[in-house]
N, C-alpha and C positions, 0 to 999 in steps of 0.2 A: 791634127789629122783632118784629112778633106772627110767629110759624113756620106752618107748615103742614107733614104730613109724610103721604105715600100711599106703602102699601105696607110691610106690617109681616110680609112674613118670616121665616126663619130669620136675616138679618142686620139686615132693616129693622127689624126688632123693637126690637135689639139698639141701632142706633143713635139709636133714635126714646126708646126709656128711658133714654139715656145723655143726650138733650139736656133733658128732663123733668127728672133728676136735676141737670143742668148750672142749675137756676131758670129754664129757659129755658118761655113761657106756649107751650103746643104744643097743634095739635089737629088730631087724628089723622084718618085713615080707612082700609080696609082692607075686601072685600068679604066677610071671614072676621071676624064678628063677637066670638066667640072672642080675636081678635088687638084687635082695639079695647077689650074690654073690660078685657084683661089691661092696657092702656097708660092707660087708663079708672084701674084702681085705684090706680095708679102716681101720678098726677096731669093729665092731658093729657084734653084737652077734646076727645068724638066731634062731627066736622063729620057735621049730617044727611045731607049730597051734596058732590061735589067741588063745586059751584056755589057752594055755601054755604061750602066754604073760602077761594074764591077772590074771597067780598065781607070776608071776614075776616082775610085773612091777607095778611101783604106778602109774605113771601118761603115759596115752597112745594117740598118737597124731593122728590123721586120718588124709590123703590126696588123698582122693577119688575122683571117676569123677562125680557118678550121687546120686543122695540121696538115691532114694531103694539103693544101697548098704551101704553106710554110713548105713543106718537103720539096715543093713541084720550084720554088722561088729559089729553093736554096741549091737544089742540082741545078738550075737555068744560070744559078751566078757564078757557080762553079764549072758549068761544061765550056770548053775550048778557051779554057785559059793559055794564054802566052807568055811571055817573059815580060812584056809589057803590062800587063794586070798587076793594078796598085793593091787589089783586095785581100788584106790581112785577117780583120774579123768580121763575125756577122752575129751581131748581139741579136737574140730574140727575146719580144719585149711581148708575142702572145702568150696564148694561153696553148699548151701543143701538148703535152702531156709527156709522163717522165719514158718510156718505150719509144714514141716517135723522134724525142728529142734526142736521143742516146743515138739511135739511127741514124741522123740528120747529124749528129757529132763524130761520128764513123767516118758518113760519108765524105764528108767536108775535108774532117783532118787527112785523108789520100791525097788531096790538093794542101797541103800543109796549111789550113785556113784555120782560125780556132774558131770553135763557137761557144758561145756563152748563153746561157737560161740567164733569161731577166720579166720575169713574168712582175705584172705592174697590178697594183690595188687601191685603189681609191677614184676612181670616176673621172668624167669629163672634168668637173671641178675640180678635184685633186691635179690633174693633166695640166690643165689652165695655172693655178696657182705654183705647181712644182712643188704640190706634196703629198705626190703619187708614193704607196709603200713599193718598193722593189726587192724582191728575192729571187738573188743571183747563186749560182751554181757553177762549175768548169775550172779551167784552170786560171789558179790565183792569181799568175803572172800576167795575164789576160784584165782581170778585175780589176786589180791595182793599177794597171795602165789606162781601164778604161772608167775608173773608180769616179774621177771627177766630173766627167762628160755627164752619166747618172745622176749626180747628184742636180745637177739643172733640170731634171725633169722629177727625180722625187727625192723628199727630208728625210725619207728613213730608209736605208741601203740592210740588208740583212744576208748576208753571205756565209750559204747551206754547206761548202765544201766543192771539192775540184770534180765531183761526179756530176757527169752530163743527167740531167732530170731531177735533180734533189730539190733544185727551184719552183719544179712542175710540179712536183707533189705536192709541196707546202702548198700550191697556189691553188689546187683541185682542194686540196682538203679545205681551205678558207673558203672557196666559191659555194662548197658542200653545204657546210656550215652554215653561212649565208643565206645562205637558200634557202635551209633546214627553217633557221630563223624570221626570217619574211613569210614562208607559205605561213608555217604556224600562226603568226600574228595575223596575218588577214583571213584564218579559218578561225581563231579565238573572237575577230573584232565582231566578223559576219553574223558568231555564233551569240556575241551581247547583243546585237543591235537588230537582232531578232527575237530576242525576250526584251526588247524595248531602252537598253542604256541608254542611253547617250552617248558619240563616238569619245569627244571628244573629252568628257568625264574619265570613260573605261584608260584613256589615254595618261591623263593626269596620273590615275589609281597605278597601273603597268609602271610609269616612271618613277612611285615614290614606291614601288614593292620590288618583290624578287621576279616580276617579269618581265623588267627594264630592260631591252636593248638597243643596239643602233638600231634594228627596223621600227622600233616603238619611239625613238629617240626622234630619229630623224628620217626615214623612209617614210614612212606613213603619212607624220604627218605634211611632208612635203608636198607628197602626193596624192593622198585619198581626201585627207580634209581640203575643201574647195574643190575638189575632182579636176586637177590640174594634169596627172600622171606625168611629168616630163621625162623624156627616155634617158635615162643614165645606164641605166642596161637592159639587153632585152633579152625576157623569157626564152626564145630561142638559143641564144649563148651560152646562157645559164645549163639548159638541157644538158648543149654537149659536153661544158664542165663536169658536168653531174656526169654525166654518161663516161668522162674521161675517168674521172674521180672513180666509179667500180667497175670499171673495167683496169685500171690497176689493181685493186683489190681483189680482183678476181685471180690475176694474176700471181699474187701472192697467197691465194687461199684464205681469203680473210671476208667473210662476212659482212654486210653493212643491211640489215635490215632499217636504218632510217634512209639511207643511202636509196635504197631501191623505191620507197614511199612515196621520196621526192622525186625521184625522178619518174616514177609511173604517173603523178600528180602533172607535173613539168610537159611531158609529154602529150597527156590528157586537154590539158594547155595550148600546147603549139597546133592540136586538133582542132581547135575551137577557135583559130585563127590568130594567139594570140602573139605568135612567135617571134613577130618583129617590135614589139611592142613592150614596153619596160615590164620589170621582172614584178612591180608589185601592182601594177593592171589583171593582173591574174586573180586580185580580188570578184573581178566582174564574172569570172568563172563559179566564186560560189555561191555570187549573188543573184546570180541565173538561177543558180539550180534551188534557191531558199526564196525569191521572190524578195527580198529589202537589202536596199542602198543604204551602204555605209557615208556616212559625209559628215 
């Protein structure tokens, strides 16, 4: 199948030069020329207009930030199709949530197009390496076809069922999670290293007890120890996850009192300037407000 891929990011970059490298014939776009050119020298062919992807290409990958676009990319590829339009699928590889995705699966399948949830988890690094988690959703007939293509950008494929957004939801509720667990740890480290710990002790102690996690594991200390921060994701994303994440719940009548926490926290954050900025930098928010650096 000829690819299509919108949307070249800090991840989509990432995965769009891993399928170029894979010999796979890909032709990019991106409203940051910059980003097509760098995927340009790589090998991947600039589509003039998403229009013009979508007479070219069979299968077309999104890696968007907020859903109205996703939405706004996904009618532009679909409007004034002719008989001449190669475009079969349009995997979506953001984060778009399970309502707008089910939408955006409506609207599509009128132009007999499938779409598929493919929301991705594990970072620039996972992207780079190809062992991005991915949880797929839509029709199976769809997945199995496009089964192996995925698997060149991540090691562990988990496939939710043929309902548009069941992908989105696994993937709101992980970023929740996430989230949950990185603010906590950098409001627990602030809170030792204010009665005097040690960071990097409290860290050892966390890893050999019951409040070992990936943020304790490997976030942190990537990041905070040394005061390196590098962006693998940023506070602002996180928000609208969060924000995606109980506004489903809302929908269903369902309560998330941590849910709200984090994201009033999240929020308070993206205030403070910290929105473009990775998710566990959001330490500096409570190291303001307590006077000691964590390092």
């Amino acid at each position: 199948m000829k690819l299509g891929f919108i949307g070249l990011g800090n991840i989509g970059s990432v995965m769009a030069r891993r399928l170029v490298e894979q010999g796979h014939a890909l032709t990019v776009h991106d409203i940051n020329p910059a980003a097509t050119q760098s995927l340009a020298a790589a090998g991947a062919t600039v589509a003039t207009s998403i229009t013009d992807m979508a007479r070219t290409c069979d299968t077309v990958l999104l890696s968007l930030p907020m859903p109205d676009i996703v939405r706004a990319v996904a009618n532009e590829l679909t409007n004034g199709l002719t008989t001449e339009t190669r475009i079969q699928h349009i995997i979506d590889l953001s984060t778009t949530g399970a309502s707008m995705s089910a939408t955006i699966a409506d609207d599509v399948a009128r132009q007999n197009i499938a779409w598929l949830d493919a929301p991705v988890s594990g970072g620039v690094s996972g992207a780079a390496n190809g062992t991005l988690a991915i949880m797929v959703s839509g029709p199976e007939s769809v997945y199995r076809e496009t089964e192996l293509l995925l698997r060149q950008i991540g090691s562990r494929i988990f496939y939710l069922g043929d309902k548009a957004g069941q992908a989105q939801t696994m993937k709101v509720v992980n970023n929740f999670m996430a989230a949950a667990s990185i603010i906590s740890c950098c409001e627990g480290l602030v809170f030792g290293a204010k009665a005097g710990i040690d960071t990097a002790t409290m860290l050892d102690v966390l890893n050999a007890s019951s409040g070992r996690t990936y943020a304790t594991e490997k976030r942190v200390p990537d990041a905070v120890l040394g005061r390196r921060f590098p962006t693998v994701f940023t506070a602002g994303l996180m928000h609208k996850d969060v924000k995606l994440c109980l506004d489903e719940a809302g929908k269903m009548g369902m309560p998330m009192w941590m849910g709200s926490a984090v994201q009033q926290f999240l929020a308070f954050a993206v205030s403070q300037g910290a929105g473009n900025r990775d998710l566990v930098e959001v330490i500096k928010c409570y190291e303001s407000l307590t006077g000691v650096e964590v390092n």
